[in-house]
C-alpha positions as a printed NumPy array, in Angstrom:
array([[  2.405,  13.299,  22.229],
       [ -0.064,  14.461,  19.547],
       [ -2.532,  12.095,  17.644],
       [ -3.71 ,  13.188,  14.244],
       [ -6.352,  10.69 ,  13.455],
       [ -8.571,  10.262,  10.15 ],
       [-11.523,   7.812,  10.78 ],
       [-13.462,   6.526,   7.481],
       [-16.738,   3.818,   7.623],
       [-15.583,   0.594,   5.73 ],
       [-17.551,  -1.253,   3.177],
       [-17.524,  -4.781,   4.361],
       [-18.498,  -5.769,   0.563],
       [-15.107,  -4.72 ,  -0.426],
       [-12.801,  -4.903,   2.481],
       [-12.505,  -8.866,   4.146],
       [-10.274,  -9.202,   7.245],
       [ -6.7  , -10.024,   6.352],
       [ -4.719, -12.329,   8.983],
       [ -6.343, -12.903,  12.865],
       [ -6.652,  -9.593,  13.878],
       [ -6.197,  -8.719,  17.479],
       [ -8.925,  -8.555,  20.331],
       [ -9.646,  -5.465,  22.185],
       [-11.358,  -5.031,  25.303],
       [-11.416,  -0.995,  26.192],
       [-13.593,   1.199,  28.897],
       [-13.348,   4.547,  29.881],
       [-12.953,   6.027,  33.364],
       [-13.26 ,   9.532,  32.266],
       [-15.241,  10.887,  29.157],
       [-15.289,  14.633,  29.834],
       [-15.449,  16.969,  26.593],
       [-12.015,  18.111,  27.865],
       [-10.276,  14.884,  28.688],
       [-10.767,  10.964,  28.368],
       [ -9.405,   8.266,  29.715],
       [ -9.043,   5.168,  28.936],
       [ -7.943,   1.279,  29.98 ],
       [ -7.031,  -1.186,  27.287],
       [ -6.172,  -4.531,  26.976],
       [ -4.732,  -5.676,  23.61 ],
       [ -4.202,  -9.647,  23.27 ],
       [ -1.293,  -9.803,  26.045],
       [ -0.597,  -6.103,  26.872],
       [ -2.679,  -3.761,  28.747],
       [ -2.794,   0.551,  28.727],
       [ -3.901,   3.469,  30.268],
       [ -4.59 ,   6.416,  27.813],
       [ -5.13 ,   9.543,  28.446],
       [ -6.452,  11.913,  25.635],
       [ -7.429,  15.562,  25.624],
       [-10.021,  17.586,  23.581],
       [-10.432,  17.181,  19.702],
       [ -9.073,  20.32 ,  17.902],
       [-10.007,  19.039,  14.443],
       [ -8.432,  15.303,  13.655],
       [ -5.551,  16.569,  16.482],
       [ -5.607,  15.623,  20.22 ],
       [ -3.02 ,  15.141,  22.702],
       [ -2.786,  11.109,  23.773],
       [ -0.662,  10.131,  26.51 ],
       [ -0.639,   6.449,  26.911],
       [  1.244,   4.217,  29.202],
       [  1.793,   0.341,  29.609],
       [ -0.025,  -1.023,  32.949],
       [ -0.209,  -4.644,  33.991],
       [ -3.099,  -6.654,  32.582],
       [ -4.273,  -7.662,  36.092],
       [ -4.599,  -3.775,  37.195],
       [ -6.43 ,  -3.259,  33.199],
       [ -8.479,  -6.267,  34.568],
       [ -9.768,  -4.725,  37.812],
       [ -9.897,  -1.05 ,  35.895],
       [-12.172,  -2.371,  33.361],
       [-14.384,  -3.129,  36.531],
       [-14.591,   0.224,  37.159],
       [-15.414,   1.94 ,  33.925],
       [-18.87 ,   3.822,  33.122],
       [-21.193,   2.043,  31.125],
       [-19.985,  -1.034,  28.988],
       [-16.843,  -2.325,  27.176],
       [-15.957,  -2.059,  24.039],
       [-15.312,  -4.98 ,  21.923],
       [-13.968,  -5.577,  18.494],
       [-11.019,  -7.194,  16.987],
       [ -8.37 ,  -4.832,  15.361],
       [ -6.609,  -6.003,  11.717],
       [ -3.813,  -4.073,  10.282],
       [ -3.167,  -3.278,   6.805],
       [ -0.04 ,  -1.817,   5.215],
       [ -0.772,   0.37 ,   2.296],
       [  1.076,   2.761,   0.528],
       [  3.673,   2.979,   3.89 ],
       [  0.909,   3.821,   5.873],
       [ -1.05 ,   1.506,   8.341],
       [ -4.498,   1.113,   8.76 ],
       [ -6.731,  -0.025,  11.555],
       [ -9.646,  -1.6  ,  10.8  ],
       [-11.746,  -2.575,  13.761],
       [-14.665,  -4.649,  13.603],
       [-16.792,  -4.048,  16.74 ],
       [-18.589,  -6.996,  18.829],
       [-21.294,  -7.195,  21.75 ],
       [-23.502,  -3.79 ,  21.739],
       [-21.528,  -2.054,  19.036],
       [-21.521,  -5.604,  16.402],
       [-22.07 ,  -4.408,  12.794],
       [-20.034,  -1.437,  13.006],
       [-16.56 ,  -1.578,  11.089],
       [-14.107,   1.469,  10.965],
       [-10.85 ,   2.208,   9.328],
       [ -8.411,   4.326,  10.835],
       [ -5.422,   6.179,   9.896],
       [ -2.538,   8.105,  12.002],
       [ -0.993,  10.873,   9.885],
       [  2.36 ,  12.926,  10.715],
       [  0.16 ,  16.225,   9.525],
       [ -2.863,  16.613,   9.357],
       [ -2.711,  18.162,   6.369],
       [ -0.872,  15.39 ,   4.959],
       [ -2.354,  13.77 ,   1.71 ],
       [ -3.393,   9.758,   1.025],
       [ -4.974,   7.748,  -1.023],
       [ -8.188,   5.911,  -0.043],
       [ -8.341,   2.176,  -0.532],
       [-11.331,   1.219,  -2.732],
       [-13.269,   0.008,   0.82 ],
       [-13.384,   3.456,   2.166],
       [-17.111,   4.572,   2.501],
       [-16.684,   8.105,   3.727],
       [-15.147,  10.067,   6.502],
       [-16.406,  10.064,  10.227],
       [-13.593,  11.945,  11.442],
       [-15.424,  14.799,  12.635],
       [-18.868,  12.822,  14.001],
       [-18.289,  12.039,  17.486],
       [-20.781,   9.193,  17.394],
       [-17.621,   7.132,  16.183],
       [-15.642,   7.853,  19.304],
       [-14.733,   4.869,  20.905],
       [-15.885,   7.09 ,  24.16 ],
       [-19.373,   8.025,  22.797],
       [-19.965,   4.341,  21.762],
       [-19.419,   3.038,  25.489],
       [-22.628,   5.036,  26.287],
       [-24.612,   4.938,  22.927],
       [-24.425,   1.859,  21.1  ],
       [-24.189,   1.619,  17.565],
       [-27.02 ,  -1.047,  17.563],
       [-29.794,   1.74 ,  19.15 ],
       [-28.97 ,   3.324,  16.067]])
């Protein structure tokens, strides 16, 4: 499967959560430049992704359902730290939009993301959109494990 991603910063003046959002606990067994990997566990439900290098906002992402007890005892074994954050969804414009608002070591960070069919494909910003991070790889999930957004 291919992922074509946009990532934006969100200004938390203008944007306000919508709805409970959903918690998200997420480590990485692998973050090599060519491949990542990584356990999940969303509310109830618990995945292993598996996603390649970046070309642009387009990677290959495999991901696959696991049991939330194996997530558990995977999440044991990941480098570094978890990442926390609660994920809300908004519909705009037939798109959806993640926002997720980090906890623990990464708190204070909120980012918006998009999934596109092309990535060429054209939207419209909501008025919270700060500006694009797409490119930065200091907004990877990945790169936050190891470099918090609070040593900033």
């Amino acid at each position: 499967m291919v992922e074509i991603e946009r990532k934006f910063l969100v200004d938390t003046v203008m944007w306000k959560p919508f709805g409970t959002g959903s918690e998200i606990r997420q480590g990485y067994l692998s973050i090599d430049p060519e491949r990542v990997v990584r356990v999940r566990i969303a509310s109830e439900k618990a995945y292993l992704t598996i996603k390649g290098k970046p070309n642009g906002i387009v990677r290959i992402e495999l991901e696959y359902e696991i049991p939330k007890n194996e997530a558990e005892i995977l999440l044991k074994m990941c480098l570094d730290f978890a990442i926390e954050k609660t994920r809300y969804e908004e519909r705009i414009e037939n798109l959806t939009w993640e926002i997720d608002v980090f906890e623990g070591e990464n708190k204070g960070l909120v980012v918006a993301e998009i999934e596109l069919t092309d990535e060429n494909e054209k939207i419209d910003l909501p008025a919270w959109i700060k500006e694009e991070v797409s490119s930065d790889s200091r907004y990877y999930n990945s790169w936050l494990s190891q470099n918090p957004f609070s040593m900033w």
